[in-house]
N, C-alpha and C positions, 0 to 999 in steps of 0.2 A: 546452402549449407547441406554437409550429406550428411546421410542417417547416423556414420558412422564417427562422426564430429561430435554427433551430439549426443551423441553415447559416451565420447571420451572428455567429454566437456559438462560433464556434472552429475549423467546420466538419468538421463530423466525419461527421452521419448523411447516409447516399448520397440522391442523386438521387430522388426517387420515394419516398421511404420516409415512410409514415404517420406523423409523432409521434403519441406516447400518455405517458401519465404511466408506465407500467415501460419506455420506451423513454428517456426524462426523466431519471429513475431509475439505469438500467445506465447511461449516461453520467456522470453526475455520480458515482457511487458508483466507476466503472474511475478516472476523472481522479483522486478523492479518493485510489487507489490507485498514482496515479502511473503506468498505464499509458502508454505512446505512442499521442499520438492514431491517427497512422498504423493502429497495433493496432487500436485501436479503429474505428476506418472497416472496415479488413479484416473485424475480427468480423460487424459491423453488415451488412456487403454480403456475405457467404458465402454462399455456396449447399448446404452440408452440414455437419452437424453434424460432421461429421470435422475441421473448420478451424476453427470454432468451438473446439473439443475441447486444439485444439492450442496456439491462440494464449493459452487459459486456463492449460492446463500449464505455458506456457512463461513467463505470466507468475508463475505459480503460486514457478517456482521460483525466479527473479527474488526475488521477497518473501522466499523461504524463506531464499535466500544475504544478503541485508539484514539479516533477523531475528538469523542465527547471526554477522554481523558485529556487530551493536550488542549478543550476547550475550558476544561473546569483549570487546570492550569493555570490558564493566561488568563481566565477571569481573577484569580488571586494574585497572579502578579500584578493584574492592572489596580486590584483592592487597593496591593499592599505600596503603589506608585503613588496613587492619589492622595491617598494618605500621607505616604510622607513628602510630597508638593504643599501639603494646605501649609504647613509649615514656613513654606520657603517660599510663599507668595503665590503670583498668579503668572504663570509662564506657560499658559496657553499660545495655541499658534497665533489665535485672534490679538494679542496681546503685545505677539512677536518676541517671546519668550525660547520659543523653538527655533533652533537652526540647523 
């Protein structure tokens, strides 16, 4: 992919910056993560590993607060499953209630 592809394709990789297929790659794999591009341009143009470092942390936790949201989720929908099964019997798999 060239530099200039990927300038016109979302704009993300700075000015002067070589594409490579792991530069192709970290792009497409942060978006797939839902990062801001914005972030992403930062990372890409940094000048130290120390901002790099940071911007991954921060997305890092981002994901992490995501994950324990759609965890606390699915623990209430599993609440609010079982709950309404005691009703309807026992239709465990061991039971063969599940198909």
């Amino acid at each position: 992919m060239e530099t200039s592809m990927l300038h016109h394709q979302g704009g993300v990789l700075p000015a002067g910056r070589e594409s490579s297929a792991p530069i192709g790659w970290v792009i497409r794999t942060l978006r797939d993560q839902e990062m801001p591009s914005a972030e992403i341009r930062a990372i890409l143009g940094a000048e130290g590993p120390e901002l790099v470092r940071r911007y991954m942390e921060i997305h890092r936790e981002r994901l992490q607060e995501r994950l324990d949201d759609q965890r606390r989720a699915l623990a209430r929908i599993e609440r609010l499953l079982v709950e309404a099964s005691l009703g309807r019997g026992d239709r465990s798999p061991a039971s063969g209630g599940v198909q």
